[in-house]
Legacy VTK file of the C-alpha trace (Angstrom):
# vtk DataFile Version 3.0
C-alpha trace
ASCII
DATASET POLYDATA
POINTS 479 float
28.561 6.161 27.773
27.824 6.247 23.858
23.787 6.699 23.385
22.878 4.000 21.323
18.940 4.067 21.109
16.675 2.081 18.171
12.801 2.303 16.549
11.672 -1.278 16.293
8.528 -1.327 14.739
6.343 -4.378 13.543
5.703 -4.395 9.414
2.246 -5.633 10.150
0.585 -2.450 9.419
2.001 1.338 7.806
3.935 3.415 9.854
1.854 5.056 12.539
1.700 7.649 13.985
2.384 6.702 16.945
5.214 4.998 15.963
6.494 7.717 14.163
6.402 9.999 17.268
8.237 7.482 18.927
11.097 7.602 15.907
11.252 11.205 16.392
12.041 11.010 19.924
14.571 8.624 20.007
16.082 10.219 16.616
16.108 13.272 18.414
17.661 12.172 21.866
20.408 10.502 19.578
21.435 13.768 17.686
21.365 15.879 20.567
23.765 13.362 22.575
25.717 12.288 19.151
24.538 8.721 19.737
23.354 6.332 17.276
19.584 5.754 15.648
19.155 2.043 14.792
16.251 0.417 12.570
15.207 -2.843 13.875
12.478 -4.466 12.320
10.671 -6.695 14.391
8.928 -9.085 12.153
8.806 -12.744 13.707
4.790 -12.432 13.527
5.067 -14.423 10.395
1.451 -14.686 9.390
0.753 -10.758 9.596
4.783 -9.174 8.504
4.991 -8.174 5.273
7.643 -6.814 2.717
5.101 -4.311 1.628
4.836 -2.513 5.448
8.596 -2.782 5.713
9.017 -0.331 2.427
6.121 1.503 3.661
8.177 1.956 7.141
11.403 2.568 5.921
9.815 5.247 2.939
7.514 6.959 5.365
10.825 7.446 8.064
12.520 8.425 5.082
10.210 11.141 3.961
10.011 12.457 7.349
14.076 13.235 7.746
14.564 10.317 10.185
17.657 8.655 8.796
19.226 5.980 10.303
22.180 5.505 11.171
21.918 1.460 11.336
20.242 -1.271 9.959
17.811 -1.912 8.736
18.172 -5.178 11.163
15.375 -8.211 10.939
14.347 -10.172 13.709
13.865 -13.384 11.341
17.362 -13.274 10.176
18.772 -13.712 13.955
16.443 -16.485 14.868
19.494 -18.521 16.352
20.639 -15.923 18.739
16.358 -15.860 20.033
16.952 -20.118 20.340
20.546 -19.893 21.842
19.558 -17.254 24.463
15.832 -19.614 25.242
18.420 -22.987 25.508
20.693 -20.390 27.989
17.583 -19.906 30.331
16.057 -23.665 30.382
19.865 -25.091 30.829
19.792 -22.448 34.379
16.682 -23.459 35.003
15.049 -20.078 34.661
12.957 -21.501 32.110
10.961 -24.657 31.141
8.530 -26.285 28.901
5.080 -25.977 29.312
2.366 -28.220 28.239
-0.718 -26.878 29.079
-3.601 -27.225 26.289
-5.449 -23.925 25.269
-8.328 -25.856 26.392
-6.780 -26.135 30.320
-5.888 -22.454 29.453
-9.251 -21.420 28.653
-10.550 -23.370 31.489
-8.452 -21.959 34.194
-9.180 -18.082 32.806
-12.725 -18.959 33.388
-12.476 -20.637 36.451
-10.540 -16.615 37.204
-13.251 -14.946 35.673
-15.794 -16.564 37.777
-14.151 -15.846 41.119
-13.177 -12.461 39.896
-9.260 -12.970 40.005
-6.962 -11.025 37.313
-5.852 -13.705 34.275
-2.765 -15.179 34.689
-0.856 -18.414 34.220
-0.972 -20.457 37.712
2.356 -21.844 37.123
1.324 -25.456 36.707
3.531 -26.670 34.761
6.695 -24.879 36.748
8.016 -28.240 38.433
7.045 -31.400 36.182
8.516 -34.581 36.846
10.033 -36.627 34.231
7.274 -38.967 34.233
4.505 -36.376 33.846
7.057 -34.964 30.780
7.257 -38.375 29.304
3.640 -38.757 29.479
2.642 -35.166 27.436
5.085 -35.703 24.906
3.615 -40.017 24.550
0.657 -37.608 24.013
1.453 -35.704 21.418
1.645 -32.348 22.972
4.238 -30.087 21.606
5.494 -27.602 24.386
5.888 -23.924 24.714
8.925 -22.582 26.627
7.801 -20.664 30.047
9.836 -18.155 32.194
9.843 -18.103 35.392
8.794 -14.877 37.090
8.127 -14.895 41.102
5.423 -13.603 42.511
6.898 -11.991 45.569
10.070 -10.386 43.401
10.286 -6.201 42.968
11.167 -4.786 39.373
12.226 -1.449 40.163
13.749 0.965 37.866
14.505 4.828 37.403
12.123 5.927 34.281
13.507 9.299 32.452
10.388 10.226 32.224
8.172 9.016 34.917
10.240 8.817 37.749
10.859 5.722 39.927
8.610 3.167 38.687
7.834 -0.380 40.743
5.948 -3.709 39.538
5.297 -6.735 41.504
6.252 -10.169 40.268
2.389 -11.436 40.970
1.477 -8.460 38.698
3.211 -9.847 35.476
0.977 -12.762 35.048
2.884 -15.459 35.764
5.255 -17.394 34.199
5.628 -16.025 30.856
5.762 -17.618 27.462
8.963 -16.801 25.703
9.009 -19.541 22.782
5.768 -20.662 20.569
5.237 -24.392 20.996
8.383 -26.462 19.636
8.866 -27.704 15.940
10.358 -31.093 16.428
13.646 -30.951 18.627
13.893 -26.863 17.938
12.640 -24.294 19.845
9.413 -22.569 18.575
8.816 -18.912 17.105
10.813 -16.568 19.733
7.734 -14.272 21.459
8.356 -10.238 21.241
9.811 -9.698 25.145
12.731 -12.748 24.503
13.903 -11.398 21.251
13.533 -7.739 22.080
16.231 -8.401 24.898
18.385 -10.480 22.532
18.340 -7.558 20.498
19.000 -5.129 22.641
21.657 -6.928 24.655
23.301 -7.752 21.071
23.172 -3.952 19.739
23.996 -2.408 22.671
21.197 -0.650 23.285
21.721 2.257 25.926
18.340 3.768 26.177
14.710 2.476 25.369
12.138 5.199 24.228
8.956 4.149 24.286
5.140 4.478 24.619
4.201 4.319 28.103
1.748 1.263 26.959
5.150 -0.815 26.742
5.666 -0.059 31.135
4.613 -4.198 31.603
6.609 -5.158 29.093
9.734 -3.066 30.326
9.155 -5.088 33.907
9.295 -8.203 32.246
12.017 -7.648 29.892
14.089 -6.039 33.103
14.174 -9.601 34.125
15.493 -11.298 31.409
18.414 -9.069 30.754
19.240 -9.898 34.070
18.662 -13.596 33.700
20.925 -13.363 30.689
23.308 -11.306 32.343
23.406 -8.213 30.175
23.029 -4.872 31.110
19.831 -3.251 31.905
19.620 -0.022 29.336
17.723 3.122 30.676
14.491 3.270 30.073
11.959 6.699 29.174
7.990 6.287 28.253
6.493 8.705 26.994
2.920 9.555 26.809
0.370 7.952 24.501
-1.470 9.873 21.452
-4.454 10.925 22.363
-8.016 11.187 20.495
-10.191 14.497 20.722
-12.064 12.541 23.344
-9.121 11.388 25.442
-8.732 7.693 24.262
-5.659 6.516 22.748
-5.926 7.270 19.007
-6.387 4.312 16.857
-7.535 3.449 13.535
-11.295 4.097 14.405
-10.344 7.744 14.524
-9.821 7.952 11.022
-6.292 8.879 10.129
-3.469 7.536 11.806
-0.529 6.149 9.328
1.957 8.574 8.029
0.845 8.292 4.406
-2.569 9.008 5.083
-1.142 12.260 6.623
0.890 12.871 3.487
-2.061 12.515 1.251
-4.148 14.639 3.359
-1.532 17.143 1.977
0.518 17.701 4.818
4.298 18.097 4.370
7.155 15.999 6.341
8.882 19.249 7.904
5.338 20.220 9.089
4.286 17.086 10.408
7.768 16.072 11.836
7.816 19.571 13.420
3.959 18.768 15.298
4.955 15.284 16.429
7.703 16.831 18.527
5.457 18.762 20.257
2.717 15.697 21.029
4.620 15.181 24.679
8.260 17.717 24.194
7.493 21.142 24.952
10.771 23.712 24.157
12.900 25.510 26.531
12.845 28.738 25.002
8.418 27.739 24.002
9.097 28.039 20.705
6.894 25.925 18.167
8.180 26.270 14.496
11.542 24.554 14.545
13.344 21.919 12.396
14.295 18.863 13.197
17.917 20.033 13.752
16.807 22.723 15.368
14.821 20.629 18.302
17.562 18.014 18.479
20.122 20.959 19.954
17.150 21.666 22.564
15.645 17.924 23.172
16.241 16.494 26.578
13.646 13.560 27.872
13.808 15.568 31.039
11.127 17.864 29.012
9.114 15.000 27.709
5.609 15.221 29.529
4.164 12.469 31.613
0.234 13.199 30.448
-0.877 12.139 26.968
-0.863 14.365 24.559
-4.187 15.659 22.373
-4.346 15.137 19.079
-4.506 18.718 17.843
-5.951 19.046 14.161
-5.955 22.919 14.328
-2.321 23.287 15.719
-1.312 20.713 12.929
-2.822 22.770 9.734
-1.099 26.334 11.751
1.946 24.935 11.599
1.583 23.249 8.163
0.385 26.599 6.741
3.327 28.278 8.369
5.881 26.152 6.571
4.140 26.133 3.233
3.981 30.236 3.237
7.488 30.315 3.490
8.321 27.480 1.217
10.004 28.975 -2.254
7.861 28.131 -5.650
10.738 26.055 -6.855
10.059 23.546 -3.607
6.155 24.112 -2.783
5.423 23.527 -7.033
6.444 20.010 -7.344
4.588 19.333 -4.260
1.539 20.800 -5.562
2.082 19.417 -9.007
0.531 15.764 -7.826
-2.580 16.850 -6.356
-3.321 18.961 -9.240
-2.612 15.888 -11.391
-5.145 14.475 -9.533
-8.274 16.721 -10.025
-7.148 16.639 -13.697
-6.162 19.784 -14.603
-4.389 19.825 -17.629
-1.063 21.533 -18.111
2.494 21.354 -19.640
5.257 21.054 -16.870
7.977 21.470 -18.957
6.585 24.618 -20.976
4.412 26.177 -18.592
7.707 25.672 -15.411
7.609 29.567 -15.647
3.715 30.187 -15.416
2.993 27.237 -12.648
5.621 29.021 -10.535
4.290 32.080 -10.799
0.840 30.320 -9.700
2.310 28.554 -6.769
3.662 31.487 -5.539
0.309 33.304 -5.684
-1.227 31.073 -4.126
1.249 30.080 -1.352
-0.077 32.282 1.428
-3.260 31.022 1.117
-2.763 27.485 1.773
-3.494 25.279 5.278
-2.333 21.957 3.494
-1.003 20.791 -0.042
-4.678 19.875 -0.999
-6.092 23.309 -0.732
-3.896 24.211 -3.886
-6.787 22.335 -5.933
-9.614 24.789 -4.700
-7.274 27.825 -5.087
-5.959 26.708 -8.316
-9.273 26.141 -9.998
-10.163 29.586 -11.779
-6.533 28.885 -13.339
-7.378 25.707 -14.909
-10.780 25.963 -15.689
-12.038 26.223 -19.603
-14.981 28.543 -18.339
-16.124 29.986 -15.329
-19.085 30.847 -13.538
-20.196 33.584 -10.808
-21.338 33.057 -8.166
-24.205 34.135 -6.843
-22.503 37.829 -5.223
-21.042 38.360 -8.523
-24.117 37.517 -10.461
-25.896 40.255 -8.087
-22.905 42.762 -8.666
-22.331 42.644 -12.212
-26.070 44.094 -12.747
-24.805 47.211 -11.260
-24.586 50.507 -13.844
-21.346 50.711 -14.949
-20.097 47.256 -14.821
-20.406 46.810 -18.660
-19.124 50.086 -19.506
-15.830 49.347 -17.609
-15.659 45.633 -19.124
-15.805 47.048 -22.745
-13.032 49.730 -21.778
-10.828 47.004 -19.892
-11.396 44.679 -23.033
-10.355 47.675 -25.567
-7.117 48.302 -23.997
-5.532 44.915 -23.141
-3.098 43.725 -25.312
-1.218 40.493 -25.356
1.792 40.780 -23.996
0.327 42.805 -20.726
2.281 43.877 -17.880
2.061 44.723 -13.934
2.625 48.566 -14.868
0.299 48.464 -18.063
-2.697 46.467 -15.824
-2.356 49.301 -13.075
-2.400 51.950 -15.306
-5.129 50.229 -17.601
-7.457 50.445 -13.936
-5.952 54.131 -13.386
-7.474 55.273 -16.606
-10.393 53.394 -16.625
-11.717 55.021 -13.062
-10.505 58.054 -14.316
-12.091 58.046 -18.013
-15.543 56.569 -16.611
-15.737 59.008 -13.700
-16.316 55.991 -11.646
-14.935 54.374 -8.141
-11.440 52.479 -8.490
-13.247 49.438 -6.835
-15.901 49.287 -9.247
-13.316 48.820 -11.884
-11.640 46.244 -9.725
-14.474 44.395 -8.826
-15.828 44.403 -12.116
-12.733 42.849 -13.722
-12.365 40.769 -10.836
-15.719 39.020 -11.533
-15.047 38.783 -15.089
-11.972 37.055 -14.796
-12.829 34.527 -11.791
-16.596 34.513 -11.594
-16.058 35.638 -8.001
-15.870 39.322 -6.259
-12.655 37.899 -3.512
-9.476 35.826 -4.593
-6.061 36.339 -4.504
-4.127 39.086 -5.767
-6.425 40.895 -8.733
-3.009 41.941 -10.610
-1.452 38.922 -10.545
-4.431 36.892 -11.225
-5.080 39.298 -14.365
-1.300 38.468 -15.660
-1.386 35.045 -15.048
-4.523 34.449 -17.019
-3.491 37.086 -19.683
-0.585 35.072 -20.277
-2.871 31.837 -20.354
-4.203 33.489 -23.041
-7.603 33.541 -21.542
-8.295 36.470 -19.667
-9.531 38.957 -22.988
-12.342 35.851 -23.419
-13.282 35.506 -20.531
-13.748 39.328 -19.947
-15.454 39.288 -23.552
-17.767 36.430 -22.244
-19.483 38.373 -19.609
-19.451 41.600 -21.175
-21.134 39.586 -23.978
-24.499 39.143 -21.204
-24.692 41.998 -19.870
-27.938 44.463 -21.444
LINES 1 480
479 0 1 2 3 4 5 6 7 8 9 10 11 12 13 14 15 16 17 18 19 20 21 22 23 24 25 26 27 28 29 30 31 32 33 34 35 36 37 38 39 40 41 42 43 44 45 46 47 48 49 50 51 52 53 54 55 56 57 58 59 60 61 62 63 64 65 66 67 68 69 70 71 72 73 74 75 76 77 78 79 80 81 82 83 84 85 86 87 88 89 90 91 92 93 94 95 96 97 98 99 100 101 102 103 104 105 106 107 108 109 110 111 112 113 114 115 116 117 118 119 120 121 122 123 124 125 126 127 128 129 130 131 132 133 134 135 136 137 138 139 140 141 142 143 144 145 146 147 148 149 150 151 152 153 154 155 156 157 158 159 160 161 162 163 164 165 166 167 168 169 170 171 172 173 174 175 176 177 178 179 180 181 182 183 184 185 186 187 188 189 190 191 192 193 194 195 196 197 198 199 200 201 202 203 204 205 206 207 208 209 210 211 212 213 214 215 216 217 218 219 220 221 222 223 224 225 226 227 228 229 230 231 232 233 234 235 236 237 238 239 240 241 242 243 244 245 246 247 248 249 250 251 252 253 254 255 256 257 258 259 260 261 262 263 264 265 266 267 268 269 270 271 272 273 274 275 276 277 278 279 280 281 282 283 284 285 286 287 288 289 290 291 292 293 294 295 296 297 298 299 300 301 302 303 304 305 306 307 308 309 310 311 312 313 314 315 316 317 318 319 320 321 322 323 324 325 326 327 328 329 330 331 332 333 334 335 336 337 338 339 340 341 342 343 344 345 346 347 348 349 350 351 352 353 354 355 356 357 358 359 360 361 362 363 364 365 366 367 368 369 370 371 372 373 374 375 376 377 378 379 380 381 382 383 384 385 386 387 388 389 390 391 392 393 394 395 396 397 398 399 400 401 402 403 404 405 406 407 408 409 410 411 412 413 414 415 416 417 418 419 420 421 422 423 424 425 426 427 428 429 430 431 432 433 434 435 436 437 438 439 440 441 442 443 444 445 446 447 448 449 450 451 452 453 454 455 456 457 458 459 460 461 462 463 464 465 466 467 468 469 470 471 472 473 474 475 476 477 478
């Protein structure tokens, strides 16, 4: 059997996470069986779809290294097939219009409510006469299109990830609405479980991946393929996202879409890379992998059945993993935005040599993308000041003495050897400690007594053209 599986998401909203996870799953159960990845768009929610979510969709599944394979495919362009397959059902009788009122709704939910029965549809309008349909349409009433679903009927089905899984007709809610209320002699808007199976049937769809909140839906939708005669695809859920507090993570937790993510300064391998873990865990327990990598390993067999945490720790590990080892030529034009951002001013195309040899100063110390503005600062800034350990450090004997000897012997065009042997002579001609010298110079040069590498920092600003003034400025205050 070819593995044809497809991420159909709504463009009412960003991508989501959770939506996202779900891409990754079924991109990574198609690679690892050589199957096809479809992109289905499922935008027949008129009033809330628009073009602007779509890009944001197909960018953010972009940025994260899930390319399709086909589509994308939109649900409003194959409105006839969603009519055609609703006419199929009513001419078999497996479907029929309803007239019902959202008043007469609303009443018979609260005549539920009050007796303490679960909502549902009671079927009224299953077996109208053509008299009683003669008489709501001589009153105006524009029907919506019902299925029928029996109450005493079994959906039973094998889940890849949860096992055998049954559902009981009266569970479903009765008959359900398929088709919005008619427009003239045409059908009304096509509801998600009718044009899901359309879709499905018509892309040969093999295996369903989805979030276990979709299990009613899959019971419903199990009896319209058959009603329609196609063939029932396999179906996997996997576990929901999870909040800190065990809730399923929405937008009242903060952060949820994929480009909030990638502002927070987290990069796609990284974040691709976490998401396979919410729910997968690795044969071999491995948990820095690319997305290649995890596709020769993925099965749905290893897909857990709990929800998964949210794990903001775990995510910045493995983000800081991948941006240590990320060469300056790829982690610089990363960086380059964010420092954009806090306006530091710089020349890209004559300082490419410089920023390069910032980034990969830096590198090691980073979590996420945005921590390059903090570490970055000293760099940028026109003048410094010291903090308050530096402040109580520099009052020390000796600091001024080793500033004015520093100062004296740095030249222009300084290099790693000539800064090492500058601090060599230094401790040796002032008969003083090797990290009094370093510390002093240190504090000179970023106001602060811990940073990154002292050399490097000393080269980089030396070549900035700052470092002699700056040394020069707090020599200047000490008595």
């Amino acid at each position: 059997m070819s593995v044809r599986v497809r991420i159909a998401p709504s463009p009412t909203g960003n991508l989501h996470i959770g939506t996202a996870r779900t891409a990754v799953f079924n991109w990574l159960y198609a690679r690892n069986q050589k199957g096809t990845f479809i992109l289905r768009v499922e935008d027949t929610d008129i009033e809330r779809s628009k073009a602007e979510y779509t890009e944001n969709i197909k960018s953010g599944l972009t940025w994260l290294g899930l390319n399709w394979d086909e589509g994308p495919f939109f649900q409003t362009e194959r409105l006839d097939k969603y009519r055609q397959a609703i006419q199929t059902l009513v001419e078999k009788g497996l479907a029929y219009p309803c007239y019902c009122t959202p008043e007469e709704l609303d009443e018979m939910r609260e005549k539920q409510k009050a007796t303490n029965q679960a909502p549902r549809y009671d079927n009224r309008h299953r077996n109208l006469s053509a008299e009683q349909i003669a008489e709501f349409e001589a009153q105006g009433r524009k029907p919506v299109i019902r299925f029928k679903i029996e109450d005493n009927q079994q959906i039973i089905w094998n889940d890849l990830v949860r096992d055998r899984v049954i559902w009981q007709g009266s569970d479903l809610g009765g008959d359900m609405v398929i088709a919005r209320a008619s427009e003239g002699d045409v059908f009304g808007q096509p509801l998600y479980n009718l044009a899901v199976v359309v879709d499905d049937m018509d892309m040969d769809i093999s295996h369903v991946i989805r979030g276990e909140d979709h299990i009613a839906n899959t019971a419903k939708q199990i009896l319209l393929y058959q009603a329609l005669g196609g063939k029932v695809p396999e179906f996997a859920h996997t576990p929901l996202i999870l909040n800190t507090e065990g809730r399923k993570l929405s937008k009242r937790d903060g952060v949820t879409s994929i480009d909030d993510f990638r502002k927070m300064g987290f990069v796609a391998p990284a974040l691709v890379n976490y998401m396979t873990l919410l729910g997968w865990t690795s044969p071999d327990g491995e948990e820095i992998f690319t997305l290649d990598e995890a596709a020769t390993k993925f099965s749905l067999e290893r897909v857990n059945k709990a929800g998964a945490k949210f794990d903001w720790d775990k995510l910045d590990w493995i983000n800081s993993q991948y941006l240590h080892i990320m060469p300056p030529e790829d982690l610089l034009p990363a960086l380059i935005p964010y420092w954009q951002g806090a306006g530091y001013e710089f020349d890209i195309e004559n300082q490419k040599d410089w920023l390069l040899e910032l980034t990969a100063l830096i590198s090691t110390s980073l979590t996420r993308l945005t921590d390059g503005v903090k570490e970055t600062a000293l760099f940028f800034a026109s003048e410094i000041n010291l903090s308050d350990e530096a402040k109580d450090f520099v009052t020390q004997e000796g600091v001024k003495d080793v500033l004015g000897s520093v100062i004296s012997a740095t030249s222009e065009d300084l290099t790693e050897d000539e800064a090492k042997g500058i601090i060599k002579q230094v401790t040796k001609d002032l008969k003083v400690k090797k990290g009094l010298v370093m510390r002093s110079l240190r504090a000179g040069l970023t106001g602060e007594l811990h940073g990154p590498d002292l050399i490097q920092t000393w080269l980089l600003l030396n070549k900035k053209g700052v470092a002699k003034a700056r040394l020069e400025n707090l020599f200047k205050t000490l008595s």
